[in-house]
Backbone as JSON, one array per atom type, in Angstrom:
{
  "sequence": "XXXXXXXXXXXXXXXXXXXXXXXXXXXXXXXXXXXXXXXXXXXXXXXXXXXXXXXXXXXXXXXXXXXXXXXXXXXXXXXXXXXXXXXXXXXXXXXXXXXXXXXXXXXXXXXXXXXXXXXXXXXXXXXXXXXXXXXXXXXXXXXXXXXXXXXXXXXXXXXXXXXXXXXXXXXXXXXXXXXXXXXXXXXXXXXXXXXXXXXXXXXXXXXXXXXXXXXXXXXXXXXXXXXXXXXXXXXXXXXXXXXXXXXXXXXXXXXXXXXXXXXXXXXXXXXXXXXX",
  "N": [[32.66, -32.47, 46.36], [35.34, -32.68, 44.07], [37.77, -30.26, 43.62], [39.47, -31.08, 41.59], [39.39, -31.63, 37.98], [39.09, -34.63, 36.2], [38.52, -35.14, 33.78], [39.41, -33.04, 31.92], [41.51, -32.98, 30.19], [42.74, -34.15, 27.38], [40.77, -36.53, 25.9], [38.93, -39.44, 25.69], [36.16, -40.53, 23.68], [33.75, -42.74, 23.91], [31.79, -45.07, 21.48], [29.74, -47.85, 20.4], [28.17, -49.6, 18.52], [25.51, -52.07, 18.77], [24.56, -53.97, 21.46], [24.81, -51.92, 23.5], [23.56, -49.39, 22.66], [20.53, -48.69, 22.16], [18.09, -47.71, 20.18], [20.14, -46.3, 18.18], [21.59, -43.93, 19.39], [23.85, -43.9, 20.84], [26.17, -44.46, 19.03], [25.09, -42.96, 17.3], [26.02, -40.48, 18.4], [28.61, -40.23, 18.55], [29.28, -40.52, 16.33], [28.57, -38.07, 14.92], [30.35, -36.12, 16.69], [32.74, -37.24, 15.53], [31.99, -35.88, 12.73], [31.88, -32.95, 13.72], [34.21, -32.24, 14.71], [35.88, -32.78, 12.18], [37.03, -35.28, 11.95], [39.28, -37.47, 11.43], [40.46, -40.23, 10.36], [42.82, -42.36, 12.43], [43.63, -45.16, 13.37], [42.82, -48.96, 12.93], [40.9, -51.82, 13.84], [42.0, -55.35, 13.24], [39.56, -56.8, 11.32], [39.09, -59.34, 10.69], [40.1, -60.78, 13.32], [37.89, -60.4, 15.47], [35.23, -60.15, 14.8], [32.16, -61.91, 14.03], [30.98, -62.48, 10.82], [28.71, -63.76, 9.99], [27.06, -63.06, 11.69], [27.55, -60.14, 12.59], [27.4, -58.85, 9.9], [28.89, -57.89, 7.0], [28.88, -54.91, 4.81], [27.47, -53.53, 1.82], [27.8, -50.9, -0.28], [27.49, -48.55, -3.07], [29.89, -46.24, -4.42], [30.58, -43.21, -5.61], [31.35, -43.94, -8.28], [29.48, -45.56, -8.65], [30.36, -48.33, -8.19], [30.68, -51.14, -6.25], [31.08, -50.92, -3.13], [32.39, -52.93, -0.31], [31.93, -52.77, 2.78], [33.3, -53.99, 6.11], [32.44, -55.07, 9.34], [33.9, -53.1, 12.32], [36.31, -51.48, 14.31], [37.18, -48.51, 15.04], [39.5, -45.36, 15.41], [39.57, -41.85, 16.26], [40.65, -38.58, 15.23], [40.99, -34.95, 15.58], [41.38, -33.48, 12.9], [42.61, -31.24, 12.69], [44.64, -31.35, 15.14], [45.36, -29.55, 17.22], [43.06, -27.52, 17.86], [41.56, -28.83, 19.26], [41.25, -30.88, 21.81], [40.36, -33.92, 21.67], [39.56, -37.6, 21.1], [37.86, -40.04, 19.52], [36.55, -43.58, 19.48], [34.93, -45.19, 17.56], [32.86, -48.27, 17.21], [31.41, -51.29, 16.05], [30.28, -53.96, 18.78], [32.2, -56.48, 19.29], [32.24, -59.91, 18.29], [33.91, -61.96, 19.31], [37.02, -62.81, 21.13], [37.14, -60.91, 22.85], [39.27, -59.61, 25.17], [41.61, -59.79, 23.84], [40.78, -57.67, 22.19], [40.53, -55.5, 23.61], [42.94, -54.76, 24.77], [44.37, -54.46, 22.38], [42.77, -51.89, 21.14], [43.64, -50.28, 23.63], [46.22, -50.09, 23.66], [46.71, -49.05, 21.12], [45.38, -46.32, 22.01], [46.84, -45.33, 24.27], [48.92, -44.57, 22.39], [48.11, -42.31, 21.75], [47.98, -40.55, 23.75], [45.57, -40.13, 25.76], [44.41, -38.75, 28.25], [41.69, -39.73, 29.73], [38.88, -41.19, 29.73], [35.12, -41.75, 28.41], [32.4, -43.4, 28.34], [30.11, -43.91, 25.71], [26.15, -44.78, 26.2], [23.02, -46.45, 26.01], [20.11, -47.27, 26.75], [17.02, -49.04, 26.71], [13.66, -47.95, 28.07], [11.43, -47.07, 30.45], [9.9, -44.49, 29.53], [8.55, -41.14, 29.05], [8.3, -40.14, 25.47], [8.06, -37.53, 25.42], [9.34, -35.82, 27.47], [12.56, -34.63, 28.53], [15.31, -36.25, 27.87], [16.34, -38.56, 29.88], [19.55, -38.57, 31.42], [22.33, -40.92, 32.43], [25.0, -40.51, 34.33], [27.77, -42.54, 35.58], [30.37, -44.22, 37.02], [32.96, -46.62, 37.79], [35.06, -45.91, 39.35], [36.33, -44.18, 42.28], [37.52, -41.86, 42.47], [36.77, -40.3, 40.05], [34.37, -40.2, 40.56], [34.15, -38.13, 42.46], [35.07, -36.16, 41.03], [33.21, -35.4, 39.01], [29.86, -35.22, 38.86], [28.96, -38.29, 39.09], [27.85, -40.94, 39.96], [28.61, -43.8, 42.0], [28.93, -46.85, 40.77], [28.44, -50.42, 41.0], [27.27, -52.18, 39.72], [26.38, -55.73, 39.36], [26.83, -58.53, 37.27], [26.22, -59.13, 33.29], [27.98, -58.22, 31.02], [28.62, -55.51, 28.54], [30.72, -55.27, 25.95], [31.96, -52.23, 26.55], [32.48, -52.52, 29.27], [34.38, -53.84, 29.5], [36.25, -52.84, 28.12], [36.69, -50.49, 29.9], [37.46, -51.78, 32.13], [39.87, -52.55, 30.76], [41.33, -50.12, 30.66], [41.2, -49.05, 32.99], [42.71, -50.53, 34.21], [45.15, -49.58, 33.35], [45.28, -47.01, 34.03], [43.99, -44.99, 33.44], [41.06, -43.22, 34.23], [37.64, -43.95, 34.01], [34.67, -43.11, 32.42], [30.93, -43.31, 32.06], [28.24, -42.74, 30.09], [24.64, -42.35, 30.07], [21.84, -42.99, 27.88], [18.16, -42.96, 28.16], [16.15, -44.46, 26.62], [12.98, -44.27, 25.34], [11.32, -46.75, 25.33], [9.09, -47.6, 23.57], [9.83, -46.69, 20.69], [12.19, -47.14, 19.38], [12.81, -48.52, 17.19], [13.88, -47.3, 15.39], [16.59, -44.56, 14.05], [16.57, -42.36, 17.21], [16.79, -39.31, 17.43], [16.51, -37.28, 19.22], [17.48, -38.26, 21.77], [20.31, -39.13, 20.79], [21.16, -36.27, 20.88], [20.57, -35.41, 23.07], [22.74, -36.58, 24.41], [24.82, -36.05, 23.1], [24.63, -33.21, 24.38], [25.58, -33.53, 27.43], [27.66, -34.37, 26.78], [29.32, -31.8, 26.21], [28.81, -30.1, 27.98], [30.38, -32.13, 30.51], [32.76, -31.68, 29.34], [33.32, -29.25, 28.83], [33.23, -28.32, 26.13], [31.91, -26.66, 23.13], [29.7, -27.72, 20.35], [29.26, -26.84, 16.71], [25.67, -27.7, 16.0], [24.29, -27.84, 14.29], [21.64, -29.59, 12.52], [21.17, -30.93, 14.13], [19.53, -30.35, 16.39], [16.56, -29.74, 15.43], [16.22, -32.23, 14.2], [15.69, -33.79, 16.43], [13.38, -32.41, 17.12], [11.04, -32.7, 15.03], [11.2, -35.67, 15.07], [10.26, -36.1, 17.44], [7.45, -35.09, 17.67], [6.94, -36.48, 15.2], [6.53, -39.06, 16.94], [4.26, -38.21, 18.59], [2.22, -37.51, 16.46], [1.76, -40.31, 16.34], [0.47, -41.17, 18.61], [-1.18, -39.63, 18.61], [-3.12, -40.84, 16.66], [-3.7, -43.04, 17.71], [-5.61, -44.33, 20.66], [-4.96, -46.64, 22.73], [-1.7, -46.03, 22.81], [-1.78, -43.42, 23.32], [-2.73, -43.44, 25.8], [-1.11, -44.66, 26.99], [1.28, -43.3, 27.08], [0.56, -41.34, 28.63], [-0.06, -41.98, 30.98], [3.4, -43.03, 31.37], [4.02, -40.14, 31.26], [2.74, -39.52, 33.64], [4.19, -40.93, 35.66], [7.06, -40.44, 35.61], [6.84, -37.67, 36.02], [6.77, -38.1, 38.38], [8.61, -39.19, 39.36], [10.61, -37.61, 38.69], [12.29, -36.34, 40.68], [14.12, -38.11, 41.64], [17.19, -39.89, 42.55], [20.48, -39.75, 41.97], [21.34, -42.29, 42.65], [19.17, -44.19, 42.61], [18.18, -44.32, 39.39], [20.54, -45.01, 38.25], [20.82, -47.52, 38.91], [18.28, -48.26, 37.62], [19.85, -48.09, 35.24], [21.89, -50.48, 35.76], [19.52, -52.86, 36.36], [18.41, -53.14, 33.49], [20.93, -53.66, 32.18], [20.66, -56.04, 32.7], [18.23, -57.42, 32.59], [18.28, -57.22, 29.43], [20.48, -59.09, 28.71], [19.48, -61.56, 29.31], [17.21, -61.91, 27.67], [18.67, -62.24, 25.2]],
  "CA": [[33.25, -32.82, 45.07], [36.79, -32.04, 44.06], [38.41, -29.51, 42.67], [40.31, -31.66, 40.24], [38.75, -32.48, 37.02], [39.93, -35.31, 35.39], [38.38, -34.75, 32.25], [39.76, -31.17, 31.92], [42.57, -32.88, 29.47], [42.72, -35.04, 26.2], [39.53, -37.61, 26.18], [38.49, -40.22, 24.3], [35.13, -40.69, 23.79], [33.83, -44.31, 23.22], [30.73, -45.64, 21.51], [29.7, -49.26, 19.69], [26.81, -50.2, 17.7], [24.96, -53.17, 18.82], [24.16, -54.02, 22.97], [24.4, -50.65, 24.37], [23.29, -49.05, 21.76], [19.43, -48.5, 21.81], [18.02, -46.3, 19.24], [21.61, -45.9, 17.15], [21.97, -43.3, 20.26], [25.47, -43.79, 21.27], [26.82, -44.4, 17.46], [25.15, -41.43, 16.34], [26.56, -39.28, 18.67], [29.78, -40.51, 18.09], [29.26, -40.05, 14.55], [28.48, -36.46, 15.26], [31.58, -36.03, 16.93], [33.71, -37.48, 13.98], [32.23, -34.54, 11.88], [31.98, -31.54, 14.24], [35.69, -32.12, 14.89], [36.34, -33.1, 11.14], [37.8, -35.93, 12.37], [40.49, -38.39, 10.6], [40.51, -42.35, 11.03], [44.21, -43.06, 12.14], [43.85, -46.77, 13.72], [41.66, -49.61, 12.86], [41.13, -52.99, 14.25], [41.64, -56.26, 12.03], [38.28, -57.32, 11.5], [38.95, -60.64, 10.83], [40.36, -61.52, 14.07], [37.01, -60.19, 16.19], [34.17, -60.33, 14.33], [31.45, -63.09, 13.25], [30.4, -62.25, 9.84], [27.47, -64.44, 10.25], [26.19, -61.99, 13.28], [28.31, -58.91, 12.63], [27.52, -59.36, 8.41], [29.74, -56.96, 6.1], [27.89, -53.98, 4.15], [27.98, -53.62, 0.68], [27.14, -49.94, -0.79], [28.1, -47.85, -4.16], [30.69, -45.08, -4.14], [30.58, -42.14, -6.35], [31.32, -43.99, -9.72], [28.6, -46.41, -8.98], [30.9, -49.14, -8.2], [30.38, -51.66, -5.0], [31.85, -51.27, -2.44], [31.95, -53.62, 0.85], [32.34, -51.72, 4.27], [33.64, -54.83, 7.02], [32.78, -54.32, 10.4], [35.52, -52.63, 12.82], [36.3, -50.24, 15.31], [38.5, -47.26, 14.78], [40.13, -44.3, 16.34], [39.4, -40.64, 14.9], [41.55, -37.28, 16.2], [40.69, -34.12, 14.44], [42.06, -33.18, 11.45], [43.9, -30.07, 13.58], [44.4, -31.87, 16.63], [46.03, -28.09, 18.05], [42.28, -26.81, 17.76], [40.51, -29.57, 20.22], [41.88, -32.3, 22.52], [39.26, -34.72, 21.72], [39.31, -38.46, 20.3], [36.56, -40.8, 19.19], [36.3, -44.53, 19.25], [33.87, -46.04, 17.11], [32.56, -49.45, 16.49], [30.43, -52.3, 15.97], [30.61, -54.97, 18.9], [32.99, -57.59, 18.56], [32.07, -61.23, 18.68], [34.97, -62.67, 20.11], [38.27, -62.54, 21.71], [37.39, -59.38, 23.58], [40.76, -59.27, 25.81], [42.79, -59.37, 22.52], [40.4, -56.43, 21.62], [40.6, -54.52, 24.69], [44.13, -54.46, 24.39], [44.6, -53.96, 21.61], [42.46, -50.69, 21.95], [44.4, -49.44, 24.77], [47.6, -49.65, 23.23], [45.97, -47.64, 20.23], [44.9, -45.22, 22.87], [48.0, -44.89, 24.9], [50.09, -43.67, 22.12], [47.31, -40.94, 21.48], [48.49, -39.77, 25.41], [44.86, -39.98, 26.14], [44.01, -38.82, 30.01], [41.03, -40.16, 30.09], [37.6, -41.69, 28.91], [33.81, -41.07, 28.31], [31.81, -44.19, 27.55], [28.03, -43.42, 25.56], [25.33, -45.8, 25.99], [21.67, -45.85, 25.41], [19.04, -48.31, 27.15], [15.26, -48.77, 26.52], [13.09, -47.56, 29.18], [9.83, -46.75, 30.64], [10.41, -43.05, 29.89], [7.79, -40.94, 28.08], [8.84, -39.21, 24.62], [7.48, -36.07, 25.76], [9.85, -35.5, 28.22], [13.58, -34.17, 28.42], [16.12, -37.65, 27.93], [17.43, -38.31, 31.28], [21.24, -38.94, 31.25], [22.64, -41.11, 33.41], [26.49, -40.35, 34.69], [28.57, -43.26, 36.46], [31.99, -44.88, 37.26], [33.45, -47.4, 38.96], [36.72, -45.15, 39.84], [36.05, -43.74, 43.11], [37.89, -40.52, 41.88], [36.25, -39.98, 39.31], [32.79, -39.47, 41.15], [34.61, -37.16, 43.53], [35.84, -35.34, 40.36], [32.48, -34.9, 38.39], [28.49, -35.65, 39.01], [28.74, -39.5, 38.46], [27.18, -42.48, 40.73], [29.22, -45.14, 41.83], [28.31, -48.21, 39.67], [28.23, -51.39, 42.28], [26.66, -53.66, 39.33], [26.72, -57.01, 39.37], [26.13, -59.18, 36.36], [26.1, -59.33, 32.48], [28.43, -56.89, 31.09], [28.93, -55.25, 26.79], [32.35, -54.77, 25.5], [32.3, -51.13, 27.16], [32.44, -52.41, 30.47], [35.88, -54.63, 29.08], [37.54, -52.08, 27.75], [36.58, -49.88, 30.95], [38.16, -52.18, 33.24], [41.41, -52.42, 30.25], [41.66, -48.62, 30.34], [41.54, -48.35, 34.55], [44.2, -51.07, 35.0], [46.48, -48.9, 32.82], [45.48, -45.71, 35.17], [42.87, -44.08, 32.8], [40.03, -43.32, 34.59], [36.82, -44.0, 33.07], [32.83, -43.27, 33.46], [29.57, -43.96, 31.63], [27.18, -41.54, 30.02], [23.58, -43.34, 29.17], [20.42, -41.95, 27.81], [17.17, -43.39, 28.73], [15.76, -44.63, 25.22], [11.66, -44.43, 25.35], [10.96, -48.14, 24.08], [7.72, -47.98, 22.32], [9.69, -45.91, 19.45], [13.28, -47.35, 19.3], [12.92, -49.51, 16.36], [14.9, -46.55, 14.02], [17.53, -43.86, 15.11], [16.35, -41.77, 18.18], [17.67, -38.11, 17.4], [16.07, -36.72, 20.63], [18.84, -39.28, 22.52], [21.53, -38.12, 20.67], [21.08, -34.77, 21.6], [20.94, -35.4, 25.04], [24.35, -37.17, 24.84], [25.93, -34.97, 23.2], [24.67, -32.01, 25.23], [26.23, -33.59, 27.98], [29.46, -34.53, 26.62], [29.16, -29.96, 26.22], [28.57, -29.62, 29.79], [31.23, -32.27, 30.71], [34.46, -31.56, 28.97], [33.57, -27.99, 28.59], [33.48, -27.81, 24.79], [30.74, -26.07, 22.32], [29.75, -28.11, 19.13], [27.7, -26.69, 16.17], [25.42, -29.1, 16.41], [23.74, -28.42, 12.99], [20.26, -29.96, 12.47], [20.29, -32.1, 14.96], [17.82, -29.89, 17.49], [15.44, -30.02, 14.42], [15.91, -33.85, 13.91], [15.17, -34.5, 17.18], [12.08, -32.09, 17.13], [10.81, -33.5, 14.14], [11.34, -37.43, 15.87], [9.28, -35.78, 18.75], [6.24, -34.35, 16.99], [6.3, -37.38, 14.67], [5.83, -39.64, 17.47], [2.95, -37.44, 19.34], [1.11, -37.47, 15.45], [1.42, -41.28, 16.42], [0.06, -41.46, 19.28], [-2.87, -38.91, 18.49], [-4.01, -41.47, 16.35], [-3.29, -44.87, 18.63], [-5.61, -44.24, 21.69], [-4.17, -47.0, 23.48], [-0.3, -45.63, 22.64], [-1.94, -41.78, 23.89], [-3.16, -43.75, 27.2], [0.57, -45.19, 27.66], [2.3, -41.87, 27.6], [-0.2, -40.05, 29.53], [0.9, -42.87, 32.47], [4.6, -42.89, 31.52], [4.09, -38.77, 32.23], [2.77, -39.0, 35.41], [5.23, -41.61, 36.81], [7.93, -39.79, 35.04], [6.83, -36.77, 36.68], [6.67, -38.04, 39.68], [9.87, -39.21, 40.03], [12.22, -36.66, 38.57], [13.5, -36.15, 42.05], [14.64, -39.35, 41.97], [18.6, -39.82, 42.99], [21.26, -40.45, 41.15], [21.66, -43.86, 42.56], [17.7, -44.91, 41.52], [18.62, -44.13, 38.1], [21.71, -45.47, 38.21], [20.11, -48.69, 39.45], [17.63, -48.53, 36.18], [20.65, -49.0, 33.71], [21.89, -51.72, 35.95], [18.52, -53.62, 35.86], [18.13, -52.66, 31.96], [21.71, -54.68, 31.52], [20.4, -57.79, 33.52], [17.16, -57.68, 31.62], [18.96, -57.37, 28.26], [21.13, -60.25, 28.88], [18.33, -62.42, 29.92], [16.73, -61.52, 26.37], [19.87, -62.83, 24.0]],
  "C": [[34.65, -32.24, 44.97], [37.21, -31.33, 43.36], [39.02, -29.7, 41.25], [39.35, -31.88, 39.35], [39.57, -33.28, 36.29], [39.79, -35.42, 34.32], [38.62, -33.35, 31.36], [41.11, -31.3, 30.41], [42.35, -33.55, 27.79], [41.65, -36.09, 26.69], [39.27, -38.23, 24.87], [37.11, -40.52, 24.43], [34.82, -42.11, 23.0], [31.97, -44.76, 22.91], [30.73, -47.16, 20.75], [28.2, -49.76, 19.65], [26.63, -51.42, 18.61], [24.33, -53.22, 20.44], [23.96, -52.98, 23.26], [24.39, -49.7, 23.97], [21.67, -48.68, 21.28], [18.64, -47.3, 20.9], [19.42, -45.53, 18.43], [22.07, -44.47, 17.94], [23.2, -42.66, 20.6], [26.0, -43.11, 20.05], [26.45, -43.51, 16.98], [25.91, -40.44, 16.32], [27.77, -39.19, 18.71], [30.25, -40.48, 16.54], [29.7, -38.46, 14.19], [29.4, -35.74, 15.75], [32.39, -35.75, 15.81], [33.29, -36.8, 13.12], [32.18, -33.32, 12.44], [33.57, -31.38, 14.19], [36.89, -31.93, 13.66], [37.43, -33.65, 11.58], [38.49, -37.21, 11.23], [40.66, -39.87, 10.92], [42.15, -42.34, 11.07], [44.85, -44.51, 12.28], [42.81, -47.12, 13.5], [42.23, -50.84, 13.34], [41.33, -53.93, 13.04], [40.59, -56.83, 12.47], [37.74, -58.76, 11.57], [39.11, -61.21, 12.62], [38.92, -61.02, 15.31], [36.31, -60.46, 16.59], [33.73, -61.8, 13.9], [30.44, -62.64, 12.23], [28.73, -62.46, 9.79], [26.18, -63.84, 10.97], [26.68, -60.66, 12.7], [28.5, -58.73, 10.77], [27.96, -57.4, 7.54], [28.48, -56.14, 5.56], [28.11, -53.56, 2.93], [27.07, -52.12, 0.02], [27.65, -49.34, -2.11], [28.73, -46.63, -3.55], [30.41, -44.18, -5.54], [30.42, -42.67, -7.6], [30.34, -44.9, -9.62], [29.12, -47.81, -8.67], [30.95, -50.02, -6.55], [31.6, -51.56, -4.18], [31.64, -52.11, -0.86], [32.96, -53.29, 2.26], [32.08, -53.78, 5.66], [33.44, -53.99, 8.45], [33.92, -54.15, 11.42], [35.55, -52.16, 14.07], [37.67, -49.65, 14.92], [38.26, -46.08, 15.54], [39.92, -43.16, 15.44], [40.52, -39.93, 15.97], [41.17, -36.58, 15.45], [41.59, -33.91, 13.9], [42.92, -32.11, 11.92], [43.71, -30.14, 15.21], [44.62, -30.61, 18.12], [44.47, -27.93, 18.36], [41.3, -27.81, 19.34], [41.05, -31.0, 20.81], [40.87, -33.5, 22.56], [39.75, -36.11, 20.74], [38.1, -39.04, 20.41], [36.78, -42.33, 18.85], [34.74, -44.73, 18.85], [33.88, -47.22, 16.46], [31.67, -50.16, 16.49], [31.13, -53.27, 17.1], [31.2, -55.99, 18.8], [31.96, -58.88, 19.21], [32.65, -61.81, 19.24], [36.32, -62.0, 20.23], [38.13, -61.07, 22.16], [38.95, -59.05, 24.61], [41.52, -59.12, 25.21], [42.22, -58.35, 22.25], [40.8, -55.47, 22.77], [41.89, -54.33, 24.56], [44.7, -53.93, 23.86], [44.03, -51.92, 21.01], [42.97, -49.83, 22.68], [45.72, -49.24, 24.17], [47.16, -48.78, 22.14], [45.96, -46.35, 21.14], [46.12, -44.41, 23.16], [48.84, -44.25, 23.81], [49.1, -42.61, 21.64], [47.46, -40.16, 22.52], [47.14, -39.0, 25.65], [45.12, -39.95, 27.64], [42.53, -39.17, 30.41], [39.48, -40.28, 29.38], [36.44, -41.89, 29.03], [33.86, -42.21, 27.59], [30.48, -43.91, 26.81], [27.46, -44.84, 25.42], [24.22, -45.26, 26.14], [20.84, -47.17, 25.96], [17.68, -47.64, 26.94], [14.87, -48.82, 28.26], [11.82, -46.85, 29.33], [9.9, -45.5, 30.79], [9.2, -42.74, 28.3], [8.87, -39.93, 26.58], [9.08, -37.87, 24.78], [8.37, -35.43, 26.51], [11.05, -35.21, 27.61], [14.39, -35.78, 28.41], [16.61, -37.28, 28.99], [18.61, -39.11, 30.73], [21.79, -39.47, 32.66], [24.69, -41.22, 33.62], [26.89, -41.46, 35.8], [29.63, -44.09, 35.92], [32.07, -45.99, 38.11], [35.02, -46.84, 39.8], [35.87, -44.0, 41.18], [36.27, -41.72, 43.27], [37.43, -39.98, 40.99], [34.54, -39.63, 39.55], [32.92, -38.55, 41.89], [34.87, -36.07, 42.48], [34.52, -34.82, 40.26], [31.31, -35.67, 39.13], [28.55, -37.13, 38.41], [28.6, -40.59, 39.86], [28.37, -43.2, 40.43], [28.77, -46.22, 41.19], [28.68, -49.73, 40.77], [27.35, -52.5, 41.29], [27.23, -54.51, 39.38], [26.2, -57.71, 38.31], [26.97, -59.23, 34.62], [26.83, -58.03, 31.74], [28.42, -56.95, 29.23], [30.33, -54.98, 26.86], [32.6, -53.64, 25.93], [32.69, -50.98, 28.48], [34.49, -53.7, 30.34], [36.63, -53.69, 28.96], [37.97, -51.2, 28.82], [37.61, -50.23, 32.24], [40.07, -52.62, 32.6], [41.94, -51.16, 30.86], [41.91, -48.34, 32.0], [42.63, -49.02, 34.82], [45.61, -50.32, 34.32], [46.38, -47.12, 33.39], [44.8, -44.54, 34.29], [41.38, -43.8, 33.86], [38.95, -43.0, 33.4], [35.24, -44.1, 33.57], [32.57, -43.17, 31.75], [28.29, -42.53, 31.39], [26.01, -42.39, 29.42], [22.24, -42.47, 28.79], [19.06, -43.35, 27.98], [16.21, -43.2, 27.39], [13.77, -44.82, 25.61], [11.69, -46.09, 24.34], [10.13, -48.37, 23.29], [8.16, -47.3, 20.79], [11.27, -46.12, 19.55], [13.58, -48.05, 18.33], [13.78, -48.76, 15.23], [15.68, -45.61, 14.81], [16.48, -42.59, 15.7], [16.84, -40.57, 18.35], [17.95, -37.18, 18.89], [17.37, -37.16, 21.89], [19.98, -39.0, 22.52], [21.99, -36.99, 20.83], [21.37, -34.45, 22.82], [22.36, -35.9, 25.23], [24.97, -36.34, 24.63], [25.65, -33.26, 24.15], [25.48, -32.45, 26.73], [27.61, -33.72, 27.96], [29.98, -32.72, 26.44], [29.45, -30.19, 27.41], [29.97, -30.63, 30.3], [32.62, -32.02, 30.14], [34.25, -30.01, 28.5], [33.82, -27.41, 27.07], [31.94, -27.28, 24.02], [31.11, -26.82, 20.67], [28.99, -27.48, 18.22], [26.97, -27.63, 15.59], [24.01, -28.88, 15.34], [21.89, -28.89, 12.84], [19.53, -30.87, 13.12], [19.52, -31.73, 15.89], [16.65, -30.08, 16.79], [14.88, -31.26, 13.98], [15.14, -33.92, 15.17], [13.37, -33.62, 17.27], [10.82, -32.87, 16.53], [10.36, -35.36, 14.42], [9.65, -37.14, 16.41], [8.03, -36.01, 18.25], [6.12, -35.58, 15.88], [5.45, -38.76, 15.95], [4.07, -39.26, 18.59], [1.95, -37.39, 18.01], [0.85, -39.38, 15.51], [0.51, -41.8, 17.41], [-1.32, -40.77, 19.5], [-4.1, -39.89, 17.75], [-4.06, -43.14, 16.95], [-4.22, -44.18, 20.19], [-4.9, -44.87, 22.99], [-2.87, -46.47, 23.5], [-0.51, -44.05, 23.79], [-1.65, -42.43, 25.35], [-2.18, -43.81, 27.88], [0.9, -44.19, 28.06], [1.43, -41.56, 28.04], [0.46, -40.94, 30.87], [2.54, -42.47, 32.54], [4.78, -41.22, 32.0], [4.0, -38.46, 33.74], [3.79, -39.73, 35.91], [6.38, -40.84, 36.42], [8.01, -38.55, 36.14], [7.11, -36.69, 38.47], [8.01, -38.43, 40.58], [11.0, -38.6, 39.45], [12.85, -36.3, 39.49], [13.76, -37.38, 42.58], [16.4, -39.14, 41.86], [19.12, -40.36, 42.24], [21.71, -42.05, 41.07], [20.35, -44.8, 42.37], [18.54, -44.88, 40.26], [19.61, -44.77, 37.63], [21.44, -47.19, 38.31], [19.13, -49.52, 38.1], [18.4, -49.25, 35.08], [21.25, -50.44, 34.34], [20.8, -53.03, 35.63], [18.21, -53.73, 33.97], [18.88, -53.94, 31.37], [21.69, -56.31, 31.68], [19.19, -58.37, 32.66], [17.66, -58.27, 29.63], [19.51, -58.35, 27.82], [20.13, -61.62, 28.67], [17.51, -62.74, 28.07], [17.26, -61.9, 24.75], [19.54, -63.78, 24.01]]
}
């Protein structure tokens, strides 16, 4: 591995509701971000030119005086509020519907004048993974340097790609390098947000860029998740039966290689596709 790290400088961290997104995973932990950092919205996309209402439908909530308000979906750029204190940004959004190359673009030039060095995608796939267990995290790139830098699998898919894998290939032709952090969503219990998931992401985004978040109540959420789904499955024999299987195979292949695993989220995104 190499001495260099390339994530050692300014990073942007990128998530987006919808495709690669299982269990509100990503978006949470990108949420979580944008308040550990007490972070600041400085760019937003126009929503009109993206989005399909129809698919991507506006949100209409009350504000303080009681009065409606309607939240359009977007994507925007955070920085903290004392950017001196932490070199960190945050993209978050909802999926676009269309004209992704005008988005990607547009994105990157956002980026570039933030004199980002480089970028952290989060994603989240369903998977034959028991609850019980630790979330595996899967790390990969398609930048050859960037697996030499840090613990990340070459990526060699072929197929069906989400708007993360667009902007990925915007952000390398302008000399960003860029990798892929995924968590491994248990599917029988993905139908609401997945705290356990988010945890795991962001404990890695700790371990990679070398920063400490206080990370608040979310060990307790995800406990809480945990221990609700094990009071589900105490009373579901068939559900118990599942995870007792998903344990042993689980178990059996935690010394499985980074490029199995790596292989999983590929198949995951081919499956997924297949499924629209």
């Amino acid at each position: 591995m190499s001495e260099i790290n390339l994530f050692a400088g300014r990073t942007l961290v990128v998530a987006f509701e919808g495709w690669n997104d299982a269990g509100e995973s990503a978006s949470n932990a990108a949420r979580f971000l944008i308040e550990a950092i007490k972070a600041v919205e400085i760019s937003e996309v126009d929503s009109q030119n993206y989005y399909d209402f129809q698919f991507a439908r506006p949100q209409v909530s009350l504000d303080e005086d009681g009065k409606r308000v309607v939240r359009w979906p977007n994507a925007s750029v955070y920085r903290p509020a004392i950017p001196e204190l932490i070199d960190l940004r945050v993209l978050l959004g909802v999926e676009p519907s269309r004209n992704w190359v005008d988005f990607a673009r547009e994105i990157a030039d956002i980026v570039e004048g933030e004199e980002v060095d480089s970028v952290v995608f989060l994603g989240a796939m369903l998977a034959d993974a028991p609850h019980t267990r630790p979330i595996q995290i899967t790390a990969t790139s398609t930048n050859d340097a960037v697996c030499e830098s840090v613990p990340a699998e070459k990526s060699l898919y072929e197929g069906p790609v989400g708007i993360l894998s667009i902007l990925s290939a915007e952000f390398e032709k302008r000399g960003l390098p860029t990798m892929s952090l995924w968590a491994a969503v248990p599917h029988y219990v993905h139908s609401g947000p997945v705290p356990k998931s988010t945890l795991a992401l962001i404990n890695s985004i700790q371990e990679l860029l070398g920063l400490q978040f206080a990370q608040g109540d979310l060990p307790e959420e995800a406990f809480k998740w945990e221990r609700a789904v094990d009071e589900l499955a105490e009373s579901d024999e068939d559900l118990a039966e599942y995870v007792t299987s998903l344990e042993k195979s689980r178990d059996e292949i935690d010394g499985a290689t980074g490029e199995t695993i790596a292989a999983e989220v590929e198949q995951f995104l081919r499956d997924a596709d297949e499924e629209r």
